[in-house]
C-alpha positions in Angstrom: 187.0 -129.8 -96.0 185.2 -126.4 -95.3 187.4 -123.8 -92.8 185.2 -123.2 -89.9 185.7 -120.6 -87.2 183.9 -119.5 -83.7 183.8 -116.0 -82.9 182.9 -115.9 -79.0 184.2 -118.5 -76.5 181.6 -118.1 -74.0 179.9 -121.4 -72.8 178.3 -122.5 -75.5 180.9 -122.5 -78.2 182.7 -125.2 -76.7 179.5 -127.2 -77.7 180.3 -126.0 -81.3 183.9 -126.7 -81.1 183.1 -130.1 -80.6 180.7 -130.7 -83.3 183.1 -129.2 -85.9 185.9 -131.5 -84.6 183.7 -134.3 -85.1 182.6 -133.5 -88.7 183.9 -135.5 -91.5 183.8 -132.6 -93.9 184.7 -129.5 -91.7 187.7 -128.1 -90.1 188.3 -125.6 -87.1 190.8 -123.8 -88.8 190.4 -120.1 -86.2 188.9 -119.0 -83.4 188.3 -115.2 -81.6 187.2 -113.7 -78.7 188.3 -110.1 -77.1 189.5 -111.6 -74.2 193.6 -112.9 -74.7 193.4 -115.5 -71.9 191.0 -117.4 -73.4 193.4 -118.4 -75.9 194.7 -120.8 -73.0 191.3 -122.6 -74.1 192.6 -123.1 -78.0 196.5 -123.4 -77.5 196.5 -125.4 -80.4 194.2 -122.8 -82.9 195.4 -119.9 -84.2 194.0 -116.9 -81.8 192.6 -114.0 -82.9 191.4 -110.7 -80.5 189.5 -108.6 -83.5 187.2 -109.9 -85.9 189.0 -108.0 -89.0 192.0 -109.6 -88.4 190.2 -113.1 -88.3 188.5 -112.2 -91.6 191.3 -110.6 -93.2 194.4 -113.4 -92.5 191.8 -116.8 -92.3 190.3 -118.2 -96.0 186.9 -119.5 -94.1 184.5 -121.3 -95.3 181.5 -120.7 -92.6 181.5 -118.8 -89.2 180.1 -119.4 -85.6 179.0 -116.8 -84.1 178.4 -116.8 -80.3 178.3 -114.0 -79.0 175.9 -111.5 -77.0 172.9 -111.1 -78.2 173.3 -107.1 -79.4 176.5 -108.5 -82.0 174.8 -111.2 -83.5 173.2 -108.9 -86.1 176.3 -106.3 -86.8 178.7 -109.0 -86.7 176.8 -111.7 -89.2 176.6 -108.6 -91.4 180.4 -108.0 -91.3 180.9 -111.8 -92.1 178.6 -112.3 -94.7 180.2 -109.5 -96.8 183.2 -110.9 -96.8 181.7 -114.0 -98.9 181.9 -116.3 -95.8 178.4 -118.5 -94.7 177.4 -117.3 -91.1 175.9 -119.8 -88.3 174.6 -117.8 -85.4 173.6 -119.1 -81.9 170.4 -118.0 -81.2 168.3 -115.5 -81.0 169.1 -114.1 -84.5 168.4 -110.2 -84.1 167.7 -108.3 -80.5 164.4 -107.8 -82.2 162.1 -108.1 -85.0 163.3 -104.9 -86.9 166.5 -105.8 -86.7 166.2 -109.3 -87.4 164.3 -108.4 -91.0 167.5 -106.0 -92.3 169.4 -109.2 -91.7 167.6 -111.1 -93.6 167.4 -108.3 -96.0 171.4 -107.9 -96.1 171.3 -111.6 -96.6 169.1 -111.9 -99.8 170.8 -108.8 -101.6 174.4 -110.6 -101.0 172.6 -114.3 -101.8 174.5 -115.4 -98.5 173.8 -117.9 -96.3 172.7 -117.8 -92.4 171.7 -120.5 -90.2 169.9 -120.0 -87.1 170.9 -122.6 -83.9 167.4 -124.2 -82.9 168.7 -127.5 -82.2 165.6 -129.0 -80.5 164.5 -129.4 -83.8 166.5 -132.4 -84.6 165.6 -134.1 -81.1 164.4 -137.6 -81.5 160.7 -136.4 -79.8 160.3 -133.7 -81.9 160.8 -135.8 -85.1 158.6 -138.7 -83.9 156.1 -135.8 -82.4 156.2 -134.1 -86.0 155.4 -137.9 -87.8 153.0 -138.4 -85.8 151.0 -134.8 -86.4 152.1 -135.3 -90.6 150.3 -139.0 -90.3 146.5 -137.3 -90.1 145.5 -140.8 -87.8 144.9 -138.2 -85.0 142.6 -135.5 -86.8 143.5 -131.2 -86.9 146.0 -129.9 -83.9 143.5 -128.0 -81.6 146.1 -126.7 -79.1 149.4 -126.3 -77.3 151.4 -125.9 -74.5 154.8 -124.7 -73.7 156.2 -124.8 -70.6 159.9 -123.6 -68.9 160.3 -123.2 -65.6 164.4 -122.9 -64.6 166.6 -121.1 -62.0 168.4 -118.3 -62.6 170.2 -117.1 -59.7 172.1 -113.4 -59.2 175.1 -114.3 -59.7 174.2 -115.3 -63.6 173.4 -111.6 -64.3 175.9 -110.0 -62.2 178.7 -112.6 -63.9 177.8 -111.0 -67.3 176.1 -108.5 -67.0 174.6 -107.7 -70.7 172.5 -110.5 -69.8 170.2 -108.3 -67.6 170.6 -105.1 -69.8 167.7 -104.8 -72.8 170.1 -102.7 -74.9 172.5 -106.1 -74.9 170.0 -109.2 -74.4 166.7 -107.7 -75.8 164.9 -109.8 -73.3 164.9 -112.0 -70.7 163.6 -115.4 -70.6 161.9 -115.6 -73.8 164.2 -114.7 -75.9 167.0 -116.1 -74.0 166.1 -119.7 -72.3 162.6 -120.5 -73.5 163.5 -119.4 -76.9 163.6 -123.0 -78.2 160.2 -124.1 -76.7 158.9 -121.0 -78.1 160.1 -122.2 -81.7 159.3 -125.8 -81.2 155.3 -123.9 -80.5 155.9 -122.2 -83.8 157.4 -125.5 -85.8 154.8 -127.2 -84.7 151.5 -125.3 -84.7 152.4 -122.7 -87.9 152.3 -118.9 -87.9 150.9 -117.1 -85.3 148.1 -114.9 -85.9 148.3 -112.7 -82.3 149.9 -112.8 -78.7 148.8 -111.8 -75.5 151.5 -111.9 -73.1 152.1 -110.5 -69.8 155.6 -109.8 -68.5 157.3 -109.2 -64.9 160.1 -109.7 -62.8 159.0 -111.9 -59.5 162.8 -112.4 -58.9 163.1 -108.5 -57.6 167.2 -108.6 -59.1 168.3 -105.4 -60.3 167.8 -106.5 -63.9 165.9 -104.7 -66.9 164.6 -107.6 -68.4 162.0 -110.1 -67.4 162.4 -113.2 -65.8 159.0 -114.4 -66.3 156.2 -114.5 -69.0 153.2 -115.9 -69.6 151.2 -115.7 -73.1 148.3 -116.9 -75.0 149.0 -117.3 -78.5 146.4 -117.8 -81.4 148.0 -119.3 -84.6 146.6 -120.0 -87.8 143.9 -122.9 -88.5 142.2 -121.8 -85.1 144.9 -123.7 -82.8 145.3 -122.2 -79.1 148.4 -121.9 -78.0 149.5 -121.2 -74.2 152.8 -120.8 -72.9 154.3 -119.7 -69.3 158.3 -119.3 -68.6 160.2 -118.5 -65.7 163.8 -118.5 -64.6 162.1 -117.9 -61.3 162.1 -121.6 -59.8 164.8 -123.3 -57.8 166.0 -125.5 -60.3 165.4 -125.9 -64.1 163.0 -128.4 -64.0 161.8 -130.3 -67.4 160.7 -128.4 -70.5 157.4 -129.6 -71.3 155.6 -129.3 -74.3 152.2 -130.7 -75.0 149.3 -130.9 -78.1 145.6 -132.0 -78.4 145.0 -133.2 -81.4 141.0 -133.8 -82.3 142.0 -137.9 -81.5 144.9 -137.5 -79.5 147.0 -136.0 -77.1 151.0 -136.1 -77.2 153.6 -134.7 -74.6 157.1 -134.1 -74.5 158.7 -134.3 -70.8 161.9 -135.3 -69.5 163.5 -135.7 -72.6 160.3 -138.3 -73.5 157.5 -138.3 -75.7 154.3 -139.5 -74.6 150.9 -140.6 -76.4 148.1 -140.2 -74.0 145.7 -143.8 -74.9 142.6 -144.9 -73.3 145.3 -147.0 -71.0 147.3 -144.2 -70.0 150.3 -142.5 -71.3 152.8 -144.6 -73.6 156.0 -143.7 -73.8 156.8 -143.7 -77.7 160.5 -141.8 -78.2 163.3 -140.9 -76.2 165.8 -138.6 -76.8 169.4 -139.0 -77.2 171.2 -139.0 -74.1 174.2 -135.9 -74.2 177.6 -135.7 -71.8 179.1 -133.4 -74.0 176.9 -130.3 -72.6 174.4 -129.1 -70.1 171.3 -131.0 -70.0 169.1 -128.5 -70.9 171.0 -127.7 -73.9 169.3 -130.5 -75.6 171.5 -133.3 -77.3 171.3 -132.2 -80.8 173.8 -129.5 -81.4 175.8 -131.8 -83.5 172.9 -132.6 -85.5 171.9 -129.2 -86.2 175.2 -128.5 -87.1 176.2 -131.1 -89.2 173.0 -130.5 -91.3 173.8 -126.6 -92.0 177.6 -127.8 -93.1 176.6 -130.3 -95.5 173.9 -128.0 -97.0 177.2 -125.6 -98.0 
């Protein structure tokens, strides 16, 4: 069984807790955070409050990381010297630059570092991914992302590195529309250029921006276009569509769709999840349990 640990208890890592629980080859051996009463959380895993102390007591096989977004990078460094595999919720870096001397630190050590894009493994995306691999529909011409969600005050003022750029490096792109953003990229290839335009129609006293809009050119000619927003009233469905030279697919609702000469078909479904928030997607576990068993 590999040792496992989560650094950071903040909302998501519960998600992680669970899927390591649930692993037939992996084992939730430690857990650490700054804050002492969320040990109430893990009463039955040994606690730690500093990171050294977790690294220097614990034999571990791979880390969680899930933390704000400015320790992702320092922290993965600190781990992966140690010897110890390193999966880190997303984004990976506060930006480009520092992204690439992770990746740099991680090729000199010959470490390992997975990133958490878990709408990868959702059942749409798969079929959606078939489907484009198949050639029946001719060359991808374009695509869509779309994300329009809610954010209210209180979620900055709650936390608020969240609405600093020096801690979250962005707003909602690199923070909530970061996974329709990388399903664009899985999808359509590298990008060639963006043109984006950023603001903040909320008017909260935050640095970062709480809306986007962007058209992106990747390679092979496709058009890509993309708006997100934590500016609505609710977080309303992710959407993501492509036009194909025969065809036209698009994910909504947790659905995939095949546009026909009869209207749209409903032709996948993703998994249903009550272990999370809905927008989380329902494939954590997946995405998990695929970076363990590569070990």
């Amino acid at each position: 069984m590999l040792k496992v640990a989560i650094i950071g208890l903040g909302d998501v890592s519960f998600i992680h807790r669970k899927a390591i629980e649930e692993s037939a080859v992996a084992e939730l051996v430690a857990v650490c955070d700054i804050n002492p009463t969320k040990h109430e959380l893990y009463r039955d895993i040994p606690f730690y409050t500093q990171i050294d102390d977790l690294l220097r007591k614990q034999s571990l096989d791979v880390v969680h990381i899930c933390l704000p977004h400015d320790l992702h990078v320092p922290v993965a460094k600190q781990v992966i010297n140690k010897g110890i595999a390193v999966f880190l919720e997303k984004p990976v870096a506060l930006n480009y630059k520092e992204a690439c001397h992770l990746y740099e630190e991680t090729a000199r050590l010959n470490a390992r570092v997975g990133v958490c894009f878990q709408n990868r493994y959702n059942e749409t995306v798969k079929v959606l991914k078939e489907k484009l691999a198949s050639n029946d529909y001719g060359k991808l011409v374009a695509i869509k992302g779309l994300v329009a969600w809610g954010r209210p005050l209180s979620y900055y003022t709650s936390k608020p590195w969240r609405g600093m750029m020096a801690r979250a490096g962005g707003g909602t792109i690199i923070n909530q529309a970061i996974h329709t953003y990388d399903l664009m990229q899985y999808i359509a290839g590298d990008i060639v250029d963006v043109k984006a335009s950023l603001s903040n129609i909320t008017d909260y006293p935050i640095e970062v921006e709480d809306t986007a809009v962007a058209q992106i050119n990747f390679s092979d000619g496709v058009h890509g276009f993309a708006m997100s927003t934590n500016a609505y009233a609710a977080n309303s469905s992710v959407e993501c569509q492509v036009i194909l030279e025969r065809g036209k697919f698009t994910i909504k609702d947790y659905q995939l769709y095949e546009t026909t000469d009869q209207g749209k078909v409903c032709i996948a479904e993703d998994k249903v999840s009550t272990k999370s928030k809905s927008y989380y997607g329902p494939s954590h576990q997946e995405a998990i349990e695929a970076f363990i068993k590569r070990y």
